[in-house]
C-alpha positions as CSV (number, residue, x, y, z in Angstrom):
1,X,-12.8,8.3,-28.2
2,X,-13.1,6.3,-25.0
3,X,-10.2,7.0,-22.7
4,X,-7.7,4.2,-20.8
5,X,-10.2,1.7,-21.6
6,X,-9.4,1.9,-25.7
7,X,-9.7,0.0,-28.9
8,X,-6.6,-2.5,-28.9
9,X,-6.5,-2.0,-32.8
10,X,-5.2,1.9,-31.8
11,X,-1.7,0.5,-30.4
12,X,-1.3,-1.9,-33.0
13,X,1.6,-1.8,-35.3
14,X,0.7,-0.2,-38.4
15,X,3.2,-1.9,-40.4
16,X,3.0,-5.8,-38.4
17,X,-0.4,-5.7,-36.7
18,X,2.0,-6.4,-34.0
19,X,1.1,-4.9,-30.2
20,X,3.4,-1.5,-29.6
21,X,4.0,-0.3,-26.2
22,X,4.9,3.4,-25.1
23,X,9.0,3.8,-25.3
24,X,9.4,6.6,-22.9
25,X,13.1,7.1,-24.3
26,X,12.1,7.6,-27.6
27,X,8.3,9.1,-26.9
28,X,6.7,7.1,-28.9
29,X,5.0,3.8,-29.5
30,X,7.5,0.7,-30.3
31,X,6.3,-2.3,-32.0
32,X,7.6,-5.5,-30.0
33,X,7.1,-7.7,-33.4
34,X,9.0,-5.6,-35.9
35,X,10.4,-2.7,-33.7
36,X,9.0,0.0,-35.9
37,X,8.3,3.2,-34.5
38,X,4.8,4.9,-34.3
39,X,5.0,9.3,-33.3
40,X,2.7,10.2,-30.6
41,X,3.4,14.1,-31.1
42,X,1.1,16.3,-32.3
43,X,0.2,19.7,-33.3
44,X,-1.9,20.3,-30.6
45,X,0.9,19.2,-28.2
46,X,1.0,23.2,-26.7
47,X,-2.5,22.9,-25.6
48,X,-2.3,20.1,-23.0
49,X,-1.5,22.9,-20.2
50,X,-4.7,24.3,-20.9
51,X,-6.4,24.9,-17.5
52,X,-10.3,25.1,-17.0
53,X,-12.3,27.3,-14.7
54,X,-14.4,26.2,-11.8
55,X,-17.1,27.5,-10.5
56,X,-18.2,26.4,-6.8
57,X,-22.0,27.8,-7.2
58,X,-22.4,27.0,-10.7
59,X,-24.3,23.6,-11.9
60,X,-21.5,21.1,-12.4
61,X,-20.6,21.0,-16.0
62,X,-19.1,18.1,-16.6
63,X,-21.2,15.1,-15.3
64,X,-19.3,11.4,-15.1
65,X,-20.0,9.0,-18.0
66,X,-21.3,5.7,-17.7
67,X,-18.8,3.1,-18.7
68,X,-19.1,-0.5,-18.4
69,X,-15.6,-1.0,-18.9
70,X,-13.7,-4.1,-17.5
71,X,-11.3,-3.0,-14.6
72,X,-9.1,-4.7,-12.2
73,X,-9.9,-4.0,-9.0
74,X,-7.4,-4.7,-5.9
75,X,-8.5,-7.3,-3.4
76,X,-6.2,-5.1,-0.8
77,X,-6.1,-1.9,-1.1
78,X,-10.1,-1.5,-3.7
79,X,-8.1,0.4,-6.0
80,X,-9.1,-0.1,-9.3
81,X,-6.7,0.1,-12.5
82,X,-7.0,0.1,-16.1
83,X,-4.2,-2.0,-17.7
84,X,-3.5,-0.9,-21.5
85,X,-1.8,-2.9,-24.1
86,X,1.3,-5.6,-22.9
87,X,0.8,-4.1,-19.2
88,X,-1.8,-6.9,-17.7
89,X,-0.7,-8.2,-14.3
90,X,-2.2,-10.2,-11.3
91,X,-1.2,-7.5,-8.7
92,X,-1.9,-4.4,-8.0
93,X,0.5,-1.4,-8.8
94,X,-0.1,0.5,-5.6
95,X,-0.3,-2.3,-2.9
96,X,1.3,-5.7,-5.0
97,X,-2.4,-6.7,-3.5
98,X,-4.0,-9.5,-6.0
99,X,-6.4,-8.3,-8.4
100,X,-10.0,-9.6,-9.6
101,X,-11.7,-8.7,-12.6
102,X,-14.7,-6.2,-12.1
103,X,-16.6,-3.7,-14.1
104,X,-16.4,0.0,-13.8
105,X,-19.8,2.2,-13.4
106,X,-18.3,5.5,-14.2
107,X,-15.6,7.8,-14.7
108,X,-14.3,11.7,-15.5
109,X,-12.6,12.0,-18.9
110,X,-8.8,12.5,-18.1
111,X,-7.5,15.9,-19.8
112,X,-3.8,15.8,-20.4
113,X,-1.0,13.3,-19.1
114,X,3.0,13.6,-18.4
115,X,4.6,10.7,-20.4
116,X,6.8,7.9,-18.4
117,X,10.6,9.4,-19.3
118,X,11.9,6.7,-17.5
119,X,12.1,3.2,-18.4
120,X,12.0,0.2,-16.0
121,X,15.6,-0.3,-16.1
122,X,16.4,3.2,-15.4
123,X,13.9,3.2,-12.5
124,X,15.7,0.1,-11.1
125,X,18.8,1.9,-11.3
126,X,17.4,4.4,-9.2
127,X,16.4,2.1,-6.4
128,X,19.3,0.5,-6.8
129,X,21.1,3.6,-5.8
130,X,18.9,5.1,-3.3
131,X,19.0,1.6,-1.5
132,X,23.2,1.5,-1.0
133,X,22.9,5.6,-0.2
134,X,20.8,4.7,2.8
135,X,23.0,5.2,6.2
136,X,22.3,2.3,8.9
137,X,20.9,-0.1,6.5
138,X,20.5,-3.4,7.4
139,X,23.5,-5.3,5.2
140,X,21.0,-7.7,3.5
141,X,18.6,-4.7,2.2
142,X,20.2,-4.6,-1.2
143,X,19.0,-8.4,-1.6
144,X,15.8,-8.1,-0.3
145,X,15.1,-4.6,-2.9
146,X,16.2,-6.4,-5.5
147,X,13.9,-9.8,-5.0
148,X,10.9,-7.4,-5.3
149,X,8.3,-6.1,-7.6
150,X,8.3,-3.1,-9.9
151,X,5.6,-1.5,-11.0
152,X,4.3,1.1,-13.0
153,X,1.4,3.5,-13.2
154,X,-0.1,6.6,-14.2
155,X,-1.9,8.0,-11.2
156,X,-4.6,10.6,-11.1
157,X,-4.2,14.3,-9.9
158,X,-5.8,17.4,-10.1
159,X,-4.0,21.0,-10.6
160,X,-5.6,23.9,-8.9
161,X,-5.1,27.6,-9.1
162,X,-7.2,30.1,-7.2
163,X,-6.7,34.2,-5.9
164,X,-7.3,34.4,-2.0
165,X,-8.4,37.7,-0.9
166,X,-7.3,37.5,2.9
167,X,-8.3,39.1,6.0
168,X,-6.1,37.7,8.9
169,X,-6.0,38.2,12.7
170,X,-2.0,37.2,14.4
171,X,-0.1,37.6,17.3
172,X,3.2,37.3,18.2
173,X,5.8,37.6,21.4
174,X,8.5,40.1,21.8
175,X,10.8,40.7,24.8
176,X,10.5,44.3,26.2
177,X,13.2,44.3,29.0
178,X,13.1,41.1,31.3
179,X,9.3,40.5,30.5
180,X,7.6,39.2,27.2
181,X,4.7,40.8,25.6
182,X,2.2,40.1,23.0
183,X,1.2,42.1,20.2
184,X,-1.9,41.6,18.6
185,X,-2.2,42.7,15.0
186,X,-4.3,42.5,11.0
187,X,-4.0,43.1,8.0
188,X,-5.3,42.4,4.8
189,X,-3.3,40.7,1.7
190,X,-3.6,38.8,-2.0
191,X,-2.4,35.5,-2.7
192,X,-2.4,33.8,-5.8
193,X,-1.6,29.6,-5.7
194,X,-0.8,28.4,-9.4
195,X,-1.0,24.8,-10.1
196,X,-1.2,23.2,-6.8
197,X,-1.2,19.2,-7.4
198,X,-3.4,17.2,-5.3
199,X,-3.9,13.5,-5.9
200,X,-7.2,12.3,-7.1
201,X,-7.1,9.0,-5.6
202,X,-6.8,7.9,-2.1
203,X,-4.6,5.2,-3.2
204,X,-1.8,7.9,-3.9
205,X,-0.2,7.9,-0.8
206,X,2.2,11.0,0.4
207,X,5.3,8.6,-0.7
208,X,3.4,8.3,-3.6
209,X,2.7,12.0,-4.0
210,X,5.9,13.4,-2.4
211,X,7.7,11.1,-5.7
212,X,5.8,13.9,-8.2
213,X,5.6,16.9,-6.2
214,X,8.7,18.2,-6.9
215,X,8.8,16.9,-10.4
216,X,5.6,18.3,-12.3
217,X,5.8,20.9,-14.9
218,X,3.0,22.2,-16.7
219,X,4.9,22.5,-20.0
220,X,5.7,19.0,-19.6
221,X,2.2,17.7,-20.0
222,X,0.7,16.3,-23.5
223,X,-2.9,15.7,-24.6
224,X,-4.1,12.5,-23.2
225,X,-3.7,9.9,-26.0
226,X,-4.1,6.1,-25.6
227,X,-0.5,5.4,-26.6
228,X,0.8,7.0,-24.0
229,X,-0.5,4.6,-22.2
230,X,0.0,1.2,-24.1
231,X,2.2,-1.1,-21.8
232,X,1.8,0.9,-18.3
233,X,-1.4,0.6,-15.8
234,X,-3.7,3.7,-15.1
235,X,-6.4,4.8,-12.9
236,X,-9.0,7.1,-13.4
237,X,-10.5,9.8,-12.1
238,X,-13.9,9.2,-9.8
239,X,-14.2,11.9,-8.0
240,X,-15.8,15.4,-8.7
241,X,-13.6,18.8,-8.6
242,X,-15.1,19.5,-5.6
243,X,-13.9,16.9,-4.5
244,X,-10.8,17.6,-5.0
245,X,-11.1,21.0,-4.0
246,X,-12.3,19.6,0.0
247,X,-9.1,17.5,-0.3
248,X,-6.9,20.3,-0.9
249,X,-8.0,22.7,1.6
250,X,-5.8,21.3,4.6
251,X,-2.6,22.0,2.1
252,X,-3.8,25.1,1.5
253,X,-4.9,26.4,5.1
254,X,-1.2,25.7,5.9
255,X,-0.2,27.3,3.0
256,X,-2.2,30.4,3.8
257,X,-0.9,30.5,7.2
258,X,2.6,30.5,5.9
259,X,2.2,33.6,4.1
260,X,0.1,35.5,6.7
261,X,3.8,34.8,8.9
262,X,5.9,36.4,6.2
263,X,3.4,39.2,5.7
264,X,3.6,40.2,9.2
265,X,7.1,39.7,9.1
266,X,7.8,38.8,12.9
267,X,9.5,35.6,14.8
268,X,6.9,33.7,17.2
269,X,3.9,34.6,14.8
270,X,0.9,32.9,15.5
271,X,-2.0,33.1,13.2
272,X,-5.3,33.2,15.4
273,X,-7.8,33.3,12.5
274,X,-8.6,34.3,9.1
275,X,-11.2,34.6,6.2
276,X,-10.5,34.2,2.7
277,X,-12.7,35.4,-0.5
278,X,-11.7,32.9,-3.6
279,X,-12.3,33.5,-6.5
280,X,-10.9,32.4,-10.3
281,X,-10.6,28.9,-9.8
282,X,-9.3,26.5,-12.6
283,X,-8.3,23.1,-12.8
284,X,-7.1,20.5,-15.1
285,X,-7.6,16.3,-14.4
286,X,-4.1,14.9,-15.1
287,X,-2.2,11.9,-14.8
288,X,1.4,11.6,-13.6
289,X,3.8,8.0,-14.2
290,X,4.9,6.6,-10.9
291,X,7.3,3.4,-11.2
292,X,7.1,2.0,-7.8
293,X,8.9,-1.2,-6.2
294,X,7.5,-3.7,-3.8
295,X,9.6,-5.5,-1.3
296,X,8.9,-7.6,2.0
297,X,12.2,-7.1,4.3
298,X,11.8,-10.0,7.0
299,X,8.1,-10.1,7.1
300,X,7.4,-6.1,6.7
301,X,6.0,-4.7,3.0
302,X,7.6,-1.9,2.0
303,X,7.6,0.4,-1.0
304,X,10.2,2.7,-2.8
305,X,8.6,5.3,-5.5
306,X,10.2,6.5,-8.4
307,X,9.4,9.5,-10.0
308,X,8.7,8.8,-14.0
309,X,9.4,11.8,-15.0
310,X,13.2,12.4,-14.1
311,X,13.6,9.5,-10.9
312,X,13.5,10.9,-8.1
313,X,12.9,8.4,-5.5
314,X,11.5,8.3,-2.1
315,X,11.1,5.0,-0.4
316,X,10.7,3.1,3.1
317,X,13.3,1.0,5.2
318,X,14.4,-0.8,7.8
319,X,17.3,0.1,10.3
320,X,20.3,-2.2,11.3
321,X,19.8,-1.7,15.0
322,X,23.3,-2.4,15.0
323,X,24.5,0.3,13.3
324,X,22.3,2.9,15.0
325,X,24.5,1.7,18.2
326,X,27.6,2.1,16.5
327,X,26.9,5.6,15.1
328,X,26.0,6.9,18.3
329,X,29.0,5.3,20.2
330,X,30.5,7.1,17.7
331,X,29.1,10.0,18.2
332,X,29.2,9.8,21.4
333,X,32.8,9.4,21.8
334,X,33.6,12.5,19.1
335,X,31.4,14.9,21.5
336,X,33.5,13.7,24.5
337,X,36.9,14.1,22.2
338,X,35.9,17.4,21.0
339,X,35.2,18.8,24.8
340,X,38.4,17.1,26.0
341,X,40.3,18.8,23.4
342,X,38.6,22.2,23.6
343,X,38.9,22.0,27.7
344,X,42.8,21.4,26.7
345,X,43.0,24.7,25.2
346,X,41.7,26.7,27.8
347,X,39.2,28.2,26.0
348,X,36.4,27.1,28.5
């Protein structure tokens, strides 16, 4: 079976011929005709964690296929999105950019997919609460959120594991009477990283990302099925594990240079160098729902991304210049109080 780009018959209702959409509060596919309900679950539902191994000096396994499938490509931004089922749109998900109807050369097969278990009203919600939570916010902010665009989509990602076998070279200060020293030190150590998530697009911006990070479970993930995605957008994955493994090696270097600190155990530890042996590599090529909202406050686009998986939302906004004066006259005037009262006592 084709995947994102799929037989429209596969969503139909069974019962209608009527067109179903993905229900992420009931998991399954709703018919908009007669409302029946379709199950997505399936025996092999356990399996969709399963992770794949990697090797860099091997021949790569699993070459792109030719598609030929009819996309929507961003005017804006280039991204290029699949829309399945009810879910066509003139704009973009990622930038609100207009869209124009292209074809697609080629693609990797997607492997497994969390499910949207949010709906759009819930994700509105969400804004709608991060917006009024949002200290020195201009006073017309909630009118301006709410006059914008939400949208939905399931963005590509890769998960990574790998075992680092690390040789590192550090130094750090210490103070030895009045002067500071440095102490030069190595060691050896073994790290393992287990499902690192690293976007597979570079339309998945760090708000973007940030909005999953801290979401994603591995047991949370299904076997990719077309329902899943009947009535949200999607993009593929283009690029090679490889790929994705180049993009993640800034993450990781920081990541590595984290735990050479805690190894040595030290304050002021600077990492000078280190070399790392990795081996047992896997991977899977996921998606993960996004709902994100589009606003213009006074001339300036903005986004705010909602998490589909349990909302957690992350978002950009503007600043009442105002109120930044008044909160720190405020605080100002609470620092002076505080040292007037404390000067009182004759503790100073």
């Amino acid at each position: 079976m084709d995947q994102i780009a799929v037989d429209q018959s596969e969503i139909q209702c069974q019962s209608c011929g009527g067109q179903c959409a993905f229900d992420p509060a009931q998991q399954d596919l709703l018919c908009g005709s007669c409302s029946s309900l379709w199950p997505l679950a399936t025996d092999g539902d356990d399996d969709a964690a399963t992770e794949f191994p990697f090797h860099p000096d091997a021949p790569m396994a699993e070459p792109p296929s030719l598609r030929g499938d009819q996309i929507h490509q961003c005017k804006t931004c280039g991204g290029e999105v699949i829309f399945t089922g009810p879910a066509m749109s003139e704009t973009c998900p990622y930038c609100n950019g207009p869209v124009v109807l292209g074809i697609e050369d080629k693609a990797y097969e997607t492997m497994a997919l969390v499910p949207f278990r949010i709906d759009r009203d819930y994700a509105a919600r969400c804004i709608t609460d991060w917006v009024h939570k949002r200290i020195a916010a201009p006073s017309d902010l909630t009118r301006f959120a709410a006059e914008g665009r939400i949208a939905s989509i399931y963005a590509p990602f890769w998960t990574f594991d790998s075992r680092e076998a690390i040789q590192y070279w550090a130094f750090y200060t210490y103070r030895s009477g009045k002067n500071s020293r440095t102490r030069n030190v190595s060691g050896t150590m073994n790290v393992h990283f287990d499902d690192l998530l690293v976007p597979a697009s570079p339309h998945v911006t760090p708000l973007i990302r940030d909005g999953i990070l801290h979401d994603f479970q591995p047991r949370q993930l299904r076997p990719y099925h077309a329902g899943y995605l009947a009535g949200f957008a999607a993009e593929r994955h283009h690029m090679t594990v490889a790929d994705g493994l180049n993009l993640n090696a800034k993450d990781k270097d920081l990541l590595i240079r984290n735990k050479i600190k805690q190894h040595v155990g030290r304050r002021n530890t600077k990492v000078d160098r280190y070399r790392t042996d990795t081996t047992g590599i896997y991977y899977r090529r996921i998606l993960l729902p996004v709902w994100i909202l589009h606003y213009t406050y006074r001339g300036t686009s903005k986004k705010v991304v909602v998490s589909g998986i349990d909302g957690r939302t992350y978002g950009e906004r503007p600043f009442s210049p105002w109120k930044l004066a008044g909160y720190s006259a405020l605080i100002t005037a609470l620092t002076m109080l505080l040292g007037l009262i404390w000067g009182a006592t004759g503790i100073l």
